[in-house]
C-alpha positions as CSV (number, residue, x, y, z in Angstrom):
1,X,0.0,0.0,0.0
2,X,2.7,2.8,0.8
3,X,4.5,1.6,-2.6
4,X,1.0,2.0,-4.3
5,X,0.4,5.7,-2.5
6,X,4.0,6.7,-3.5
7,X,3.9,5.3,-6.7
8,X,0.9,7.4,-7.1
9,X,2.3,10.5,-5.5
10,X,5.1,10.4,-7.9
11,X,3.3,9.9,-11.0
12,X,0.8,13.2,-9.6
13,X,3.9,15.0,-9.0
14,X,5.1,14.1,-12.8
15,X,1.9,15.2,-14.3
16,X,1.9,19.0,-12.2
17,X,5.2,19.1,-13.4
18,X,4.7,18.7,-16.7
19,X,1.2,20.7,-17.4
20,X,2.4,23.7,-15.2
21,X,1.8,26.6,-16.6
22,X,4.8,28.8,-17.6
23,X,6.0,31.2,-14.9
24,X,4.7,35.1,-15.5
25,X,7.3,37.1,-17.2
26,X,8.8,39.8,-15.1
27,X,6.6,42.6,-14.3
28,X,8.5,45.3,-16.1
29,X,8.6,42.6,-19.1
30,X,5.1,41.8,-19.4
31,X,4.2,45.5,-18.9
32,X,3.5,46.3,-22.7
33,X,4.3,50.4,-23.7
34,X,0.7,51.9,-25.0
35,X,0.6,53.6,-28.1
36,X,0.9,56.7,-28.2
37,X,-2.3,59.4,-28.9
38,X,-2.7,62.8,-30.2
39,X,-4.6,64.5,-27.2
40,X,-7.3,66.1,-28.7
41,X,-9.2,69.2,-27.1
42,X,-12.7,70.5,-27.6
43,X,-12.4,73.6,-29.5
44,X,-13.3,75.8,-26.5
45,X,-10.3,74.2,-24.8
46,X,-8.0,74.9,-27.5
47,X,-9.3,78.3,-27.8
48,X,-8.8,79.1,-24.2
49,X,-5.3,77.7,-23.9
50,X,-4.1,79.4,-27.1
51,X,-5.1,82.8,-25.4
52,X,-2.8,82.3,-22.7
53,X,0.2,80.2,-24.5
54,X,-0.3,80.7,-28.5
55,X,0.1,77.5,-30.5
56,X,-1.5,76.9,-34.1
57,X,-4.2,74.7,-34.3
58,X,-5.0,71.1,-36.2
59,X,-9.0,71.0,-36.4
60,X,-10.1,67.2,-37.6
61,X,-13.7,68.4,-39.0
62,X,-15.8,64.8,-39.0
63,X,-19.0,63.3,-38.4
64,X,-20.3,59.5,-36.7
65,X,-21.3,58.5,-40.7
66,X,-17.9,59.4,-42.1
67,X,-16.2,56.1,-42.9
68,X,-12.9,58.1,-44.3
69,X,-12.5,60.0,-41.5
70,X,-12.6,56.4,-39.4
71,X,-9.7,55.3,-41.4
72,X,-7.6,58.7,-41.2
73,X,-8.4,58.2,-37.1
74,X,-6.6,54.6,-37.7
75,X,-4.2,55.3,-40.8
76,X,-3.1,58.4,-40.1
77,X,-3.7,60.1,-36.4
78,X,-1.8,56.9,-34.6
79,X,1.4,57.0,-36.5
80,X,3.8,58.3,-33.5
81,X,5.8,60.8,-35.9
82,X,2.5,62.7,-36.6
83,X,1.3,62.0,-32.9
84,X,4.5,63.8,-31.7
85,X,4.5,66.5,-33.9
86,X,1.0,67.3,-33.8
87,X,1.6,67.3,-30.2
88,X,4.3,69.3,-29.4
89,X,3.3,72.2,-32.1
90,X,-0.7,72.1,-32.2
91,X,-3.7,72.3,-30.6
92,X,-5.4,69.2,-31.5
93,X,-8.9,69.9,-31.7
94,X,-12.2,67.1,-33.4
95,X,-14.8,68.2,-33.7
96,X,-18.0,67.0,-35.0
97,X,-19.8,68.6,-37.7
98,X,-23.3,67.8,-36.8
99,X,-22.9,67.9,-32.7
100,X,-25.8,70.0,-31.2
101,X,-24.1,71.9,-28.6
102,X,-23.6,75.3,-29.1
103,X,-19.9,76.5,-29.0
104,X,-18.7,79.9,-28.0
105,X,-15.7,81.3,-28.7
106,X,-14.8,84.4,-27.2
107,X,-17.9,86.8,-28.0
108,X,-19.1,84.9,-30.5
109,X,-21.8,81.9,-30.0
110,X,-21.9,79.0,-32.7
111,X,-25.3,76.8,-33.3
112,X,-26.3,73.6,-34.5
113,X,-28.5,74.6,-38.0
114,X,-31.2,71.5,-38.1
115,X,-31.8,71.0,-42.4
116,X,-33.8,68.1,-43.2
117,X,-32.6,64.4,-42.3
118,X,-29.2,65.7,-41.5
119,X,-28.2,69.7,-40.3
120,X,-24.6,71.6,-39.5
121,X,-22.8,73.2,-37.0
122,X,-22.5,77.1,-37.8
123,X,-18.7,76.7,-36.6
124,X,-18.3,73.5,-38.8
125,X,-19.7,75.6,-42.2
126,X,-17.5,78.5,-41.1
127,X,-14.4,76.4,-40.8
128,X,-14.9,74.6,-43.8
129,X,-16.0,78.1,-46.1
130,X,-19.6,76.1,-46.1
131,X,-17.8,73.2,-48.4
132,X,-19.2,70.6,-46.5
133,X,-16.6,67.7,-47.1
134,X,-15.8,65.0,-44.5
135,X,-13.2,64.5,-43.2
136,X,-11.4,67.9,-43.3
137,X,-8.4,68.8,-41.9
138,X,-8.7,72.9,-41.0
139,X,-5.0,74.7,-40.1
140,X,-5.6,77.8,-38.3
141,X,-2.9,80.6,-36.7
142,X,-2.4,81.1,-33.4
143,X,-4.6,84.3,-33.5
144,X,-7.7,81.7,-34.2
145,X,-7.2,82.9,-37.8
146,X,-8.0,80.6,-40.6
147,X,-4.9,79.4,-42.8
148,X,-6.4,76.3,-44.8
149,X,-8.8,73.6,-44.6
150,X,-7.7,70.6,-46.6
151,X,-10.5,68.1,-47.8
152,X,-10.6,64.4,-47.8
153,X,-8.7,61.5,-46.6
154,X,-5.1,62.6,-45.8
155,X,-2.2,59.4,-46.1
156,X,0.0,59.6,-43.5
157,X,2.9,60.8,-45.3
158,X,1.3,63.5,-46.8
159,X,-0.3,64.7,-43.8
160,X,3.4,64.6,-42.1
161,X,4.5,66.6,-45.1
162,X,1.2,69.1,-44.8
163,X,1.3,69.9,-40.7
164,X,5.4,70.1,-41.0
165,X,4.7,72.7,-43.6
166,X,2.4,74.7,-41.9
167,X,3.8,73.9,-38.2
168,X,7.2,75.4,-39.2
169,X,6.0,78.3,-40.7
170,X,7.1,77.4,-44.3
171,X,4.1,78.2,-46.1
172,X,4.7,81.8,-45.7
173,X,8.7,81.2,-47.4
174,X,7.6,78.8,-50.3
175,X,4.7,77.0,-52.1
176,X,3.8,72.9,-51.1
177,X,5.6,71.1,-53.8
178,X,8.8,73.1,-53.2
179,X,8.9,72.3,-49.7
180,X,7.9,68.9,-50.4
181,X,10.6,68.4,-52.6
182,X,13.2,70.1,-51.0
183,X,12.8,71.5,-47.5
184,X,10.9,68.5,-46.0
185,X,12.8,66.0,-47.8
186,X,16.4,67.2,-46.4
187,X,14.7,68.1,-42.5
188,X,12.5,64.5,-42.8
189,X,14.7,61.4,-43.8
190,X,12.3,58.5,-42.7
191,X,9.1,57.7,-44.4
192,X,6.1,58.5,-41.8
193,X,4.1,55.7,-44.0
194,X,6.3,52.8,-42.9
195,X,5.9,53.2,-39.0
């Protein structure tokens, strides 16, 4: 009987032994680093940090329905060269062309406009010159004044090329496809496209 029970207690010992489960990695190991974010701001937020420390502004200009500007949220907003940049020289601000809220802005007060099965935000047509295009990527100054809104799906490398351009100040020295072509490729070895 004792041969049977340690017979027994050696074959239950085999079997933990070899179905154990692998021992947890390290803590610091198994910790995995997040992926980095632009951190957007309501527009009022931007508006009233940019009073006190000036900073140009990046305005995403979306809506729920918009499947394009679901993919520049994935494609383009998460690569961490444009999250950094965007960052450290913006104010990130989304903001949603049909949300209901009104918005003001110093002395001036935004409103939804309801329009059949679908309406607008005053500050969305104003942002966008009333050409209603989703998404739309609006640069403005760091007076609040209104530099460019650029249509449509944005690749990442482009974008990169587009908020470099406008962050540093270069489309007052020279047009786009100058600065593409030269400035931005000498300052901006790396492709954005292949992070």
């Amino acid at each position: 009987m004792t041969r049977f029970l340690l017979l027994a207690a050696t074959l239950g010992l085999f079997a933990l032994c070899a179905f154990r489960l692998p021992a947890p990695a390290s803590e610091s190991a198994s910790v995995k680093s997040e992926p980095k974010h632009i951190k957007w701001l309501t527009i009022q937020e931007a508006y009233a940090l940019t009073q006190k420390q000036p900073r140009k502004f990046v305005i995403d200009v979306y809506t729920d329905w918009c499947g394009w500007c679901k993919v520049m949220d994935r494609e383009t907003f998460s690569k961490p060269a444009i999250v950094d940049y965007v960052n450290a020289n913006y104010y990130p601000v989304r903001f949603n062309a049909e949300q209901t809220a009104d918005v003001t802005l110093g002395k001036q007060t935004f409103k939804y406009i309801s329009g059949g099965s679908r309406g607008v935000h005053e500050l969305a047509a104003a942002l966008l010159k009333n050409q209603m295009s989703y998404p739309t990527t609006v640069f403005m100054d760091e007076k609040f004044n209104l530099i460019q809104p650029i249509p449509g799906y944005l690749k990442p490398q482009l974008f990169h090329q587009i908020i470099t351009y406008f962050g540093g100040n270069n489309h007052q020295k020279e047009p786009f496809d100058q600065y593409k072509d030269g400035t931005y490729a000498r300052s901006y070895k790396t492709s954005v496209a292949g992070q």
